[in-house]
PANUKE-544568 format. One line per 10 residues: number of its first residue (from 1); their letters; for each residue x, y, z of N, C-alpha, C. Coordinates in steps of 0.2 Angstrom, whole numbers, m for minus. Layout:
<vexdrens>
NUM) a) X:Y:Z:X:Y:Z:X:Y:Z; ... $
</vexdrens>
This chain:
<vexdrens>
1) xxxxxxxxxx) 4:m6:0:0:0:0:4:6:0; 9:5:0:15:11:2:16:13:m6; 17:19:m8:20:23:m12:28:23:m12; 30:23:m19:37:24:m18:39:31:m19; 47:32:m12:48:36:m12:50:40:m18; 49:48:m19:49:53:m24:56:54:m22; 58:54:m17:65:58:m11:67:52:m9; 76:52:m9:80:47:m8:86:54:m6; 88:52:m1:96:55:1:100:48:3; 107:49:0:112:44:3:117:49:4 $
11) xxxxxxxxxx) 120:45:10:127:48:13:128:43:17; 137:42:19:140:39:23:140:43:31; 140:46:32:137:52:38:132:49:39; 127:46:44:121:45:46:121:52:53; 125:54:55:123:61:57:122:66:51; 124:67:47:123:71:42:116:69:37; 115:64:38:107:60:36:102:61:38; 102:60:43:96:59:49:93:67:51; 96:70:52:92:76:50:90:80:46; 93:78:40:90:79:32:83:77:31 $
21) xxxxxxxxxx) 84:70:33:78:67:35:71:69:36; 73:70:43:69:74:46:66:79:45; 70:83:42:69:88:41:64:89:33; 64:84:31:62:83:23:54:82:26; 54:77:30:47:72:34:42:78:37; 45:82:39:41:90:40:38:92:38; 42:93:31:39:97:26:34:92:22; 34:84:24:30:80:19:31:78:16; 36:77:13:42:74:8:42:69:8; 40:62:6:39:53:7:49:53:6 $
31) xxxxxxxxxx) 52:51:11:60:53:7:62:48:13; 67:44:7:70:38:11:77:40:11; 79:37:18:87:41:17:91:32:21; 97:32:15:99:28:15:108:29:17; 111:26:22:119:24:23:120:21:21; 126:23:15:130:21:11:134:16:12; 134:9:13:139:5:15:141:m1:9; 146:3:7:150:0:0:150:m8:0; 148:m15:6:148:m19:5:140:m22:4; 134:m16:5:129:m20:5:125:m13:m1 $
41) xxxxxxxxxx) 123:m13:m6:120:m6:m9:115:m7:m11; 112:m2:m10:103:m3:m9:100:m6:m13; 94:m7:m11:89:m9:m16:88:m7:m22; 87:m10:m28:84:m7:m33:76:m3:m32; 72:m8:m29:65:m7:m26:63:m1:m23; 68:1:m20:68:9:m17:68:14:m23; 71:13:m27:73:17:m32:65:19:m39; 60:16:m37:54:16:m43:50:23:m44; 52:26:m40:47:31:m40:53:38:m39; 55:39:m39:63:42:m39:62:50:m42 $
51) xxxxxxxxxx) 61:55:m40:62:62:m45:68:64:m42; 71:62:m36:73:71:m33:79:65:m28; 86:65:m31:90:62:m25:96:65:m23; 96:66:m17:102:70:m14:107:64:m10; 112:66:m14:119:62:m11:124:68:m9; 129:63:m7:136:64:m3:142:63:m10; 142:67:m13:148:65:m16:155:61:m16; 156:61:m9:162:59:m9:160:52:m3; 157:47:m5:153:43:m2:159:36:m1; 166:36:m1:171:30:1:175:37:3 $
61) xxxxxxxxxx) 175:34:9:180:36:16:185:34:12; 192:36:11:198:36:12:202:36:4; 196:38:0:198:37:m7:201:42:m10; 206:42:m13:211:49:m14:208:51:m22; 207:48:m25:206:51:m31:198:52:m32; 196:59:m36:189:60:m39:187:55:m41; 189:51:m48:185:47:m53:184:42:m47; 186:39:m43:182:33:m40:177:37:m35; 177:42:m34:171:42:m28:164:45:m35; 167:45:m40:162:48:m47:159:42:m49 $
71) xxxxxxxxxx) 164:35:m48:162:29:m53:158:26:m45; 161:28:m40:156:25:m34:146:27:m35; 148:33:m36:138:34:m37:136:32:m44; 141:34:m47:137:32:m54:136:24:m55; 141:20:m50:139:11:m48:133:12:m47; 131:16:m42:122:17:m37:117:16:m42; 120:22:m48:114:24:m51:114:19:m56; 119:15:m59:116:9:m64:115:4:m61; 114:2:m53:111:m2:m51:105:m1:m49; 102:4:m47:97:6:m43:92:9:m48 $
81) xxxxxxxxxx) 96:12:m54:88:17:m57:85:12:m63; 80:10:m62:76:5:m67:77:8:m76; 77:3:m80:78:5:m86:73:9:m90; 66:8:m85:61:13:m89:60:18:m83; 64:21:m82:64:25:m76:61:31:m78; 57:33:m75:56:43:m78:62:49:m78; 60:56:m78:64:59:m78:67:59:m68; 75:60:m66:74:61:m62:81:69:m59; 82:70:m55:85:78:m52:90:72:m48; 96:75:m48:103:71:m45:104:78:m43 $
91) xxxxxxxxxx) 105:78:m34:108:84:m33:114:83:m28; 120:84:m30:127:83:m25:127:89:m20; 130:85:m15:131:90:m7:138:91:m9; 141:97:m14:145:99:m15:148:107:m17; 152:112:m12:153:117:m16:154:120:m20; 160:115:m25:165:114:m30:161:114:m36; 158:118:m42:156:119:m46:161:115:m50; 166:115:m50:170:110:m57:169:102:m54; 169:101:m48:166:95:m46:160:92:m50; 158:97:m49:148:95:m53:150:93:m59 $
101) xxxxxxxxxx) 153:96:m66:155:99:m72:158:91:m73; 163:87:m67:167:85:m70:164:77:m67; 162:77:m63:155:68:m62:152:70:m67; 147:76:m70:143:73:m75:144:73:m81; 151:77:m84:155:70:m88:157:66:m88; 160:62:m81:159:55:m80:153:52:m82; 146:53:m80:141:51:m81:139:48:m88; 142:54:m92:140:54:m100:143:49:m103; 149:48:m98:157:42:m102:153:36:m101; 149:34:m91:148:27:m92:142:24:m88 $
111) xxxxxxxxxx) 137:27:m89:132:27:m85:125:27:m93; 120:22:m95:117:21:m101:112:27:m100; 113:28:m107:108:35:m108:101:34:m102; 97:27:m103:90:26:m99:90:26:m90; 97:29:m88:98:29:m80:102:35:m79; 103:40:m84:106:47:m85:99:51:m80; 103:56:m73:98:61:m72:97:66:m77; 89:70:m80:91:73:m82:92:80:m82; 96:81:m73:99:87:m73:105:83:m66; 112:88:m66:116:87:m61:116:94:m57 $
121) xxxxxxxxxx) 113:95:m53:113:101:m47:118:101:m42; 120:107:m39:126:106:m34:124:110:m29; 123:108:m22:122:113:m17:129:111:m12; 131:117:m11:134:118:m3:133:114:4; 134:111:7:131:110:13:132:117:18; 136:118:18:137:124:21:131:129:23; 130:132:16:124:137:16:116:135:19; 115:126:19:111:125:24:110:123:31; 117:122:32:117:118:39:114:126:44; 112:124:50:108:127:56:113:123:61 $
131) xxxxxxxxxx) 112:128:67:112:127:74:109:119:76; 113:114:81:112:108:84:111:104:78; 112:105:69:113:99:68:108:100:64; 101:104:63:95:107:59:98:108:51; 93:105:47:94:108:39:91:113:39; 91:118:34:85:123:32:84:119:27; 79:117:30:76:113:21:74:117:19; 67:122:22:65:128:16:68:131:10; 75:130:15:81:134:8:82:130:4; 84:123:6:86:117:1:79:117:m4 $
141) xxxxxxxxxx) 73:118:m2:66:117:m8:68:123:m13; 68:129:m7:71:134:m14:75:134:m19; 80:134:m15:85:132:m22:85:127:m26; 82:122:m24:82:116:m27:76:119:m33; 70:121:m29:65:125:m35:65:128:m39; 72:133:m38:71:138:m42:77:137:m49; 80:130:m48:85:125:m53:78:123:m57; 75:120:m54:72:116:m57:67:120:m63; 65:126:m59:59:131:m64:65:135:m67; 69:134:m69:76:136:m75:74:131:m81 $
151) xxxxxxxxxx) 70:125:m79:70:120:m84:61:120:m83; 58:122:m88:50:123:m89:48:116:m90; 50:113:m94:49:106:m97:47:101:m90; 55:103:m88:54:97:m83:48:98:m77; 48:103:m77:44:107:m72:35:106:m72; 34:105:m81:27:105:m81:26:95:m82; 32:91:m84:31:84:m84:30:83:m75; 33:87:m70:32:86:m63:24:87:m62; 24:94:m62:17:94:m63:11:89:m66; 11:89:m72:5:82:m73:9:78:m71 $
161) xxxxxxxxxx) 12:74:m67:13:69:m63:9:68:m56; 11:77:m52:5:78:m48:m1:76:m50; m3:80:m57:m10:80:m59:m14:72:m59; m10:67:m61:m11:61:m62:m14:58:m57; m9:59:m50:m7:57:m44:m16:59:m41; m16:66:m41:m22:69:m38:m28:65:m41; m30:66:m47:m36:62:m51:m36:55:m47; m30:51:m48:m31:44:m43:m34:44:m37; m32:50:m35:m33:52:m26:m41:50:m28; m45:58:m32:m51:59:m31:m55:54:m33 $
171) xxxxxxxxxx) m52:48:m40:m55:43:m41:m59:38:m34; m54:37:m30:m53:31:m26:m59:33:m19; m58:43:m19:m63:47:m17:m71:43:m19; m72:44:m25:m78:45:m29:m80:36:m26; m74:31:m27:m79:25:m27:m79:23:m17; m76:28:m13:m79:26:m5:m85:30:m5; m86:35:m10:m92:38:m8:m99:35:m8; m98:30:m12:m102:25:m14:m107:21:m9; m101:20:m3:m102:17:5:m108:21:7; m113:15:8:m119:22:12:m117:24:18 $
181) xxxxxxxxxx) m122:29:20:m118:31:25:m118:28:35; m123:22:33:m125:20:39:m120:11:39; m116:11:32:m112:6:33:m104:7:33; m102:15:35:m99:17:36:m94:17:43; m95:11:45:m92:9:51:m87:5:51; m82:5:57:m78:m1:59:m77:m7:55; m83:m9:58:m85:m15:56:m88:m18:49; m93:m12:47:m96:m15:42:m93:m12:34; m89:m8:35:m84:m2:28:m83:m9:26; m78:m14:26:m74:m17:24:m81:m21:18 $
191) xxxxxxxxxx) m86:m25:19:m89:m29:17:m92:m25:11; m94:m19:14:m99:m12:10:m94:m11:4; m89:m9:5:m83:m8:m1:m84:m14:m4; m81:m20:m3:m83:m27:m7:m88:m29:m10; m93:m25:m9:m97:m26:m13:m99:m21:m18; m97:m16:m19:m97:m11:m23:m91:m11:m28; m86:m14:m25:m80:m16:m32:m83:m22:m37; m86:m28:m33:m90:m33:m32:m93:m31:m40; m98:m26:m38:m104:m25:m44:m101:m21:m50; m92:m18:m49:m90:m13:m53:m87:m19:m59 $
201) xxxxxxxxxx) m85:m24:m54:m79:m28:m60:m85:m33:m64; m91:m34:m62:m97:m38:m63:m98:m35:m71; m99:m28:m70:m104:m22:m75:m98:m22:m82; m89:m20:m78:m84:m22:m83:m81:m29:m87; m84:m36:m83:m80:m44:m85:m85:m47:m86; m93:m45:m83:m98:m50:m82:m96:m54:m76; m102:m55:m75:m103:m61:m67:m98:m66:m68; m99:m68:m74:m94:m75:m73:m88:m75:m73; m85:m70:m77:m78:m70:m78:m75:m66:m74; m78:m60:m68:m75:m56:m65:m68:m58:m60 $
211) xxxxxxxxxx) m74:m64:m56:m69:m71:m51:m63:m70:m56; m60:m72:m61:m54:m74:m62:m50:m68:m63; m52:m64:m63:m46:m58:m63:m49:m49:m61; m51:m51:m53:m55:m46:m49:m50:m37:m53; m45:m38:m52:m41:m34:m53:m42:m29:m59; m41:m34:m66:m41:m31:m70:m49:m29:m74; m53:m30:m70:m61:m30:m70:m61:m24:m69; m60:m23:m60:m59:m17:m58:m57:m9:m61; m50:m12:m64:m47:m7:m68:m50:m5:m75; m52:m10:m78:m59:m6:m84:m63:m5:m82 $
221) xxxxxxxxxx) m66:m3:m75:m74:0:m73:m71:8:m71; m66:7:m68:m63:15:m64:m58:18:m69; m54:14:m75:m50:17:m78:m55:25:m83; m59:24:m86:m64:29:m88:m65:36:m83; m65:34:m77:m67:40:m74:m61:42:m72; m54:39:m71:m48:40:m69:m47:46:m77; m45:41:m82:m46:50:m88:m47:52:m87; m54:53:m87:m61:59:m88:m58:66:m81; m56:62:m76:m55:67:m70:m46:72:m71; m43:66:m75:m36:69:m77:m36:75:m84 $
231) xxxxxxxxxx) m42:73:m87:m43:79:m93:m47:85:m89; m49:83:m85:m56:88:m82:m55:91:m79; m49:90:m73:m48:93:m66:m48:100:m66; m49:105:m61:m47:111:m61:m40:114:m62; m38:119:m66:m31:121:m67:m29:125:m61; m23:122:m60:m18:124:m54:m18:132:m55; m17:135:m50:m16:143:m54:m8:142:m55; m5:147:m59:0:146:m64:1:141:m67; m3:137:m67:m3:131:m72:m2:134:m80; m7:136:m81:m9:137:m88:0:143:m93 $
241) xxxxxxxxxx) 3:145:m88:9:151:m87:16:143:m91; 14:139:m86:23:135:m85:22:130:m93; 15:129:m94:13:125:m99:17:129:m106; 14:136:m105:16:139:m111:25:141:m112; 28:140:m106:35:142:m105:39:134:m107; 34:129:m107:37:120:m108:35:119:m115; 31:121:m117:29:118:m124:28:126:m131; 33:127:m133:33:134:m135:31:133:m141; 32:126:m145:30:127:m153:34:131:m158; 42:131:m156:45:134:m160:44:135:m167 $
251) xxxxxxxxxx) 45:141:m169:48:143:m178:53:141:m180; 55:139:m187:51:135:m189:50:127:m188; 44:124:m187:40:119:m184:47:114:m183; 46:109:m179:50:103:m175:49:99:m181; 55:95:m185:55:94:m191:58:85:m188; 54:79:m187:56:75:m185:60:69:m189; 66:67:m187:69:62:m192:63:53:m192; 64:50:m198:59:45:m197:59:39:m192; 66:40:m190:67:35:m184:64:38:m178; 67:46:m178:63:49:m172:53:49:m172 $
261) xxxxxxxxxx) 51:46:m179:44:46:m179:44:39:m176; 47:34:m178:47:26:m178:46:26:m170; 50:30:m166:50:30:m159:43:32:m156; 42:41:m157:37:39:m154:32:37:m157; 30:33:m161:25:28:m164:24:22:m158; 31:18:m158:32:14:m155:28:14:m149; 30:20:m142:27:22:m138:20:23:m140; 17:27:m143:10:27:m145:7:23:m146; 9:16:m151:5:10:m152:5:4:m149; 11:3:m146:15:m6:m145:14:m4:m138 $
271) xxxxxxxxxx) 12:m8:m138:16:m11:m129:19:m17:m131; 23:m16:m127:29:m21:m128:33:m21:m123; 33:m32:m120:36:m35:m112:43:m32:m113; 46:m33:m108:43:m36:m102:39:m29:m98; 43:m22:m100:41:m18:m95:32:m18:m95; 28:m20:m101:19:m20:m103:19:m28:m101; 11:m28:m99:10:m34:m100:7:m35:m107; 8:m41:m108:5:m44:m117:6:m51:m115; 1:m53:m116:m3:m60:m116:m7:m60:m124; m4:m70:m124:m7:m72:m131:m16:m70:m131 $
281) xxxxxxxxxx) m19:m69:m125:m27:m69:m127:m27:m62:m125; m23:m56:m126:m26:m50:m125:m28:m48:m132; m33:m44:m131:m34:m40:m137:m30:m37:m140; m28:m36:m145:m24:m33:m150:m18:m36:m149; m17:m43:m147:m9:m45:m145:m8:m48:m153; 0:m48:m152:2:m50:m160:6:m56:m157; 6:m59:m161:6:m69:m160:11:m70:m167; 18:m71:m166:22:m73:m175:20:m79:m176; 20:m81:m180:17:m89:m184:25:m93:m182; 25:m97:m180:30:m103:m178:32:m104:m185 $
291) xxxxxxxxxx) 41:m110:m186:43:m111:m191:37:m118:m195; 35:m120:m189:31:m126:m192:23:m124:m195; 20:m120:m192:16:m114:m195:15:m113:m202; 24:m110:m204:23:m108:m210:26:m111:m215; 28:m118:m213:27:m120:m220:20:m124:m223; 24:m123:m231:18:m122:m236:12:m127:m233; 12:m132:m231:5:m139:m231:2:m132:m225; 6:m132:m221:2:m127:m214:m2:m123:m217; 2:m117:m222:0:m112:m222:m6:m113:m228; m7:m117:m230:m11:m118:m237:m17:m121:m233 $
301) xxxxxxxxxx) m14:m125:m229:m22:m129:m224:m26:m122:m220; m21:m118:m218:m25:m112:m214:m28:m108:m218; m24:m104:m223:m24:m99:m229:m27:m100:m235; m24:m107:m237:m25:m107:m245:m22:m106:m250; m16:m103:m246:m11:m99:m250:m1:m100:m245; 2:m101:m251:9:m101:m245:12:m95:m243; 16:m94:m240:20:m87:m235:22:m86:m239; 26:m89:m245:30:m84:m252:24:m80:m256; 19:m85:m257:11:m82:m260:10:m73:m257; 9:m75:m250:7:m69:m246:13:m61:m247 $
311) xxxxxxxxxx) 20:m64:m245:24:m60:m246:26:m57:m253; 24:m61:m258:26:m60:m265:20:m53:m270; 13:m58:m267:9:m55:m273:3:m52:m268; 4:m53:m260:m3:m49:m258:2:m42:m253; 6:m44:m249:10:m40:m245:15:m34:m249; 17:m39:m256:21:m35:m261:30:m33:m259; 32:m35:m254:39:m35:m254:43:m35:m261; 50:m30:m261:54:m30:m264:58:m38:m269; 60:m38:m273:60:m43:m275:69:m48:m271; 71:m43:m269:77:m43:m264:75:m46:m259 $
321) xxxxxxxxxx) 69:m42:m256:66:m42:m250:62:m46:m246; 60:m51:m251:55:m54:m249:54:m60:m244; 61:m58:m240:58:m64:m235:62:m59:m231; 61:m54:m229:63:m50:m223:54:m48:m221; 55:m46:m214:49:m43:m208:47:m52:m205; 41:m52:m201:38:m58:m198:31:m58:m199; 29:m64:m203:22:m64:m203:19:m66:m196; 13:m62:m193:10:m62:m186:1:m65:m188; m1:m64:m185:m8:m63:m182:m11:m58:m175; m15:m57:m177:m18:m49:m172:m23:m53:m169 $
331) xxxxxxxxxx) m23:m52:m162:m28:m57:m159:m35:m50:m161; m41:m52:m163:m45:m46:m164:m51:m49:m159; m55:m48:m163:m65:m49:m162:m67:m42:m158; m72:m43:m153:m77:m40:m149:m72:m37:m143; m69:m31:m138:m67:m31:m133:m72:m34:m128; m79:m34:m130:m82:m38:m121:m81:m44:m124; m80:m49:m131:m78:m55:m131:m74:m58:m124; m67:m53:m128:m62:m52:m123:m62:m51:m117; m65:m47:m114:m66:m45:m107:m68:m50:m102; m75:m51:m106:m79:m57:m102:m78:m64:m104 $
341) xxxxxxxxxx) m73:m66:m106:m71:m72:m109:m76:m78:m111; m80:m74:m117:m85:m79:m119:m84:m84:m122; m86:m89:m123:m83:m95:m126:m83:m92:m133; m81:m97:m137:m80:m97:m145:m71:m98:m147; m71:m98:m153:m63:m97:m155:m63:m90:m155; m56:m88:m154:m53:m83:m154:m50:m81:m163; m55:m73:m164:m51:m72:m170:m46:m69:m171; m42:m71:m177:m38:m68:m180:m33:m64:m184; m32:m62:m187:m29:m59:m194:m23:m59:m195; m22:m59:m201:m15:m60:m204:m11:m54:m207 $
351) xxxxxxxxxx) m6:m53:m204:m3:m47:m203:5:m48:m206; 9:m44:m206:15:m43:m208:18:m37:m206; 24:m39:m200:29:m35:m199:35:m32:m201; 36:m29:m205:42:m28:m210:46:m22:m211; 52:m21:m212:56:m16:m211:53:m11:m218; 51:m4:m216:48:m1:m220:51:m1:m229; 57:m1:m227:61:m1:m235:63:m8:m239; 58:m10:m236:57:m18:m240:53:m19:m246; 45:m13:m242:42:m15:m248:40:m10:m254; 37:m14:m259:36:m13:m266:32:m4:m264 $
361) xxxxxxxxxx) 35:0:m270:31:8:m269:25:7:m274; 21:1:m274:15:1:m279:10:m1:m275; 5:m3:m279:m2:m3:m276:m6:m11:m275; m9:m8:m268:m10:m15:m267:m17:m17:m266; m19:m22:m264:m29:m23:m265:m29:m21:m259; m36:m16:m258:m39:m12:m256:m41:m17:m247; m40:m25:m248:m39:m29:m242:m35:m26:m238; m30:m26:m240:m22:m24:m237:m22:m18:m236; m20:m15:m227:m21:m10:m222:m16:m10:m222; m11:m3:m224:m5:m2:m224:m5:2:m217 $
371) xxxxxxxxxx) m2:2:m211:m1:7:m206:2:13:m209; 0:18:m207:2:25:m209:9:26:m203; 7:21:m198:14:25:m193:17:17:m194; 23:21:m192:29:17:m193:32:15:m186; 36:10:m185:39:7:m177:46:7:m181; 49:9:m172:55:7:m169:54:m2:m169; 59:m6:m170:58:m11:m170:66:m15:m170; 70:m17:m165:72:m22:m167:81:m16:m166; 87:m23:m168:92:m17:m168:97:m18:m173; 99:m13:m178:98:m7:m176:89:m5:m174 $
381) xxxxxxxxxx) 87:1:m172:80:2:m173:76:5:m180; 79:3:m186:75:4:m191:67:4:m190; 64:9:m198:58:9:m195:54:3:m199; 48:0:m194:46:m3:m197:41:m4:m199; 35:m7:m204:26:m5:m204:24:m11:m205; 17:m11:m203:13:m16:m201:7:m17:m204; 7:m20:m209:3:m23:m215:m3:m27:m214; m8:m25:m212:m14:m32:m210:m18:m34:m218; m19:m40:m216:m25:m41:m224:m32:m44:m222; m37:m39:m224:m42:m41:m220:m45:m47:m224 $
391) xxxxxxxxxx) m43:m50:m230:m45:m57:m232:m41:m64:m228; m37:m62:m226:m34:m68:m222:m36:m67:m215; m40:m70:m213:m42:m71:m206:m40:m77:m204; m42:m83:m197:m42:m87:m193:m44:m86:m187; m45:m92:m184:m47:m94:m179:m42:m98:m173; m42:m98:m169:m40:m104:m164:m44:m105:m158; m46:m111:m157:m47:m113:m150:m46:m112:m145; m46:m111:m138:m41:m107:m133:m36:m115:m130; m38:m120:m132:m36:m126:m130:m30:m127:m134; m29:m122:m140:m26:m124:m145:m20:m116:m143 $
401) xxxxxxxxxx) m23:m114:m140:m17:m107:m141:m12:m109:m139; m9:m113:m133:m5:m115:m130:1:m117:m133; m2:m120:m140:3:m121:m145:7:m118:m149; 5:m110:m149:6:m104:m152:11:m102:m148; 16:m98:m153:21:m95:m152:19:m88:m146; 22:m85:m141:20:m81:m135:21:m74:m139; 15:m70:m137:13:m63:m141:21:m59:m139; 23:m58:m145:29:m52:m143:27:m44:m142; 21:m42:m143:17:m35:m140:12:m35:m145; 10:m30:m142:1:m27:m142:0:m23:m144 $
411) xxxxxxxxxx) m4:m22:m148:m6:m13:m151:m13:m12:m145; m10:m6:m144:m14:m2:m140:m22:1:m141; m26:1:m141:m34:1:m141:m35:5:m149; m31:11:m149:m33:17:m153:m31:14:m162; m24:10:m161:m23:8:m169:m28:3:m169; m29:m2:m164:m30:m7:m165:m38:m9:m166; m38:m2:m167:m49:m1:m167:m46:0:m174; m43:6:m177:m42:7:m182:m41:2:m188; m38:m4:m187:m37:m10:m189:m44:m15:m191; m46:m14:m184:m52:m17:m184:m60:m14:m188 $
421) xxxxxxxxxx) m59:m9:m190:m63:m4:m191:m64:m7:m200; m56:m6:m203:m56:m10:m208:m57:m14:m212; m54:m19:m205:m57:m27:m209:m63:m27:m208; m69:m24:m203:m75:m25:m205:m77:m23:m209; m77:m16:m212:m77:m13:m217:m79:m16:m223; m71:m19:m224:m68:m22:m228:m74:m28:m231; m75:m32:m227:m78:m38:m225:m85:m37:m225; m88:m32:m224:m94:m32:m226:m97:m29:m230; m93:m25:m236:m94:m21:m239:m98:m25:m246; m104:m20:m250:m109:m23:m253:m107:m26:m260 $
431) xxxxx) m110:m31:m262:m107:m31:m269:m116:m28:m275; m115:m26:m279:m121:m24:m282:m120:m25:m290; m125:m25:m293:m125:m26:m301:m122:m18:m302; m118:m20:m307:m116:m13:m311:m117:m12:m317; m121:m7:m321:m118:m9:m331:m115:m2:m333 $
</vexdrens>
């Protein structure tokens, strides 16, 4: 139930910690403060929620040279900072500006770009310390605030962070309020709550199928009102001021190279394991055909047609080309199929993942759904597109999916309506006498 901390201090000092601490806990600040002890280093676990860490730079007693007390935290931080980590502020307890200047080109030499802070700050201890051992933390929030609003961007990514955080708060508001008010007891909150999740994940999975997966029932009844609340909340005052100073729209317009599209596409359509979950029976999960799959008796038994067929004359690859990308399947149908795990087989479509410069610049039947966006894919990250044919479909039995190769990722609701939008289109479209 615990939140991870936003605030981390490390030092070798446990006098020079322990009232940082404190002093952080005052103002509110969820901040874990950890002693540096070179033979045991912290957990990774601590580290998930991470904006804002204050260290000790000079963290090994007796070490004479700069670069090892520089390779000693930057050890910290490729062991600690998770590889989908967000933005976070690394701030040294140091007076020495060249110090600062000279760890964060360390940093840049050997720490991976996905565990780099994206800023290195330097405070003085000096200028905070108080009487008996007291920090001013007030002054450490200012300073450290007034670094931070030097950088707009990162400032207003803090912000909607908050915004998000707050919307969950008022969500989880909205469904205790649900509790009448004379079961609002001791004793009787717990079951009254249970039973209102109870009815939410019923109305999202259906009766039958809630039991197997209460959780993510849940999360389809409440995630609607979770948006609705994060688009809708009241604007912070100066909100609307730091928004404009972070996203300026320069002249002339932000001109994106195609891999830097292939990127944020990727982010915007794929989920992709391990950091997402993808499972073979989710919706929109993509499933590659196995080696035994696609040969020809296989593919002709399912299809009617072999993979050379598909790639040659319905997907149109380069003549060079033609056995580069992965033929998939998109798990499709109904989302409440899906949901409420109706009986039936599970449909599915016949896809094609391929490096965009594979294929042919001519035209293709009016089946075949070329994606307009392109993916990062693979290494290097060329980009790559995703070819569905809405005449090739199938089926599998859930008895039978086991046998299927394991979803490598999922398009996310928005393509993958788009998709779907298609093949029914596609498929249902009239045929009429003409002369």
């Amino acid at each position: 139930m615990f939140t991870p901390a936003r605030y981390i201090a490390i030092d070798d000092d446990p006098k020079e910690l322990s009232p940082l601490i404190q002093a952080l806990h005052r103002l509110g600040a969820p901040c874990v403060g950890i002693e540096f002890d070179p033979e045991a280093l912290p957990s990774p676990s601590l580290f998930h929620g991470l904006r804002i860490l204050f260290s000790d730079l000079h963290l090994l007693k007796g070490a004479p040279a700069s670069i090892q007390h520089y390779d000693t935290l930057a050890n910290i931080l490729n062991l600690c900072i998770p590889e989908t980590h967000g933005p976070y502020v690394l701030v040294l307890w140091t007076s020495h500006e060249q110090e600062r200047v000279e760890f964060s080109g360390r940093l840049e030499q050997i720490l991976p770009l996905s565990k780099r802070p994206i800023a290195v700050l330097a405070l003085d201890k000096k200028l905070f310390g108080q009487a008996a051992g007291q920090w001013d933390v007030k002054g450490i929030r200012s300073a450290i605030g007034e670094q931070i609003a030097s950088m707009p961007q990162l400032s207003a990514l803090l912000s909607w962070e908050r915004d998000v955080l707050a919307a969950a708060n008022s969500t989880l508001a909205l469904v205790g309020q649900l509790v009448p008010d004379d079961q609002r007891t001791f004793t009787a909150y717990p079951a009254a709550l249970d039973g209102i999740l109870s009815r939410l994940a019923e109305a999202a999975f259906g009766a039958s199928n809630a039991p197997n997966d209460p959780r993510g029932a849940v999360t389809a009844a409440l995630s609607p009102l979770l948006s609705d609340r994060i688009l809708n909340q009241a604007e912070a005052p100066g909100s609307a001021d730091l928004w404009k100073r972070a996203v300026t729209f320069p002249q002339p317009g932000i001109v994106l190279t195609d891999a830097q599209k292939a990127q944020m596409n990727r982010m915007a359509h794929l989920a992709i394991g391990p950091g997402e979950s993808v499972n073979k029976t989710d919706w929109g999960a993509i499933i590659p055909l196995s080696a035994a799959q696609l040969e020809d008796a296989a593919m002709k038994a399912r299809f009617g047609v072999t993979a050379a067929h598909l790639r040659d004359k319905e997907f149109k690859l380069k003549p060079d080309r033609v056995n580069d990308g992965q033929l998939v399947v998109i798990r499709g149908g109904a989302a409440c199929d899906q949901a409420q795990a109706n009986t039936g087989p599970l449909p599915m479509q016949l896809a094609l993942l391929v490096p965009t410069d594979a294929l042919q610049n001519t035209k293709r039947s009016p089946a075949v759904f070329l994606c307009r966006e392109q993916f990062s894919l693979g290494a290097p990250p060329e980009p790559h597109s995703l070819l569905v044919h809405a005449r090739f479909g199938t089926t599998v039995v859930q008895d039978d999916l086991p046998n299927w190769l394991d979803a490598s990722m999922r398009l996310r609701e928005q393509l993958l309506m788009t998709i779907l939008v298609h093949v029914s289109a596609h498929l249902m479209r009239p045929g009429t006498l003409s002369f």
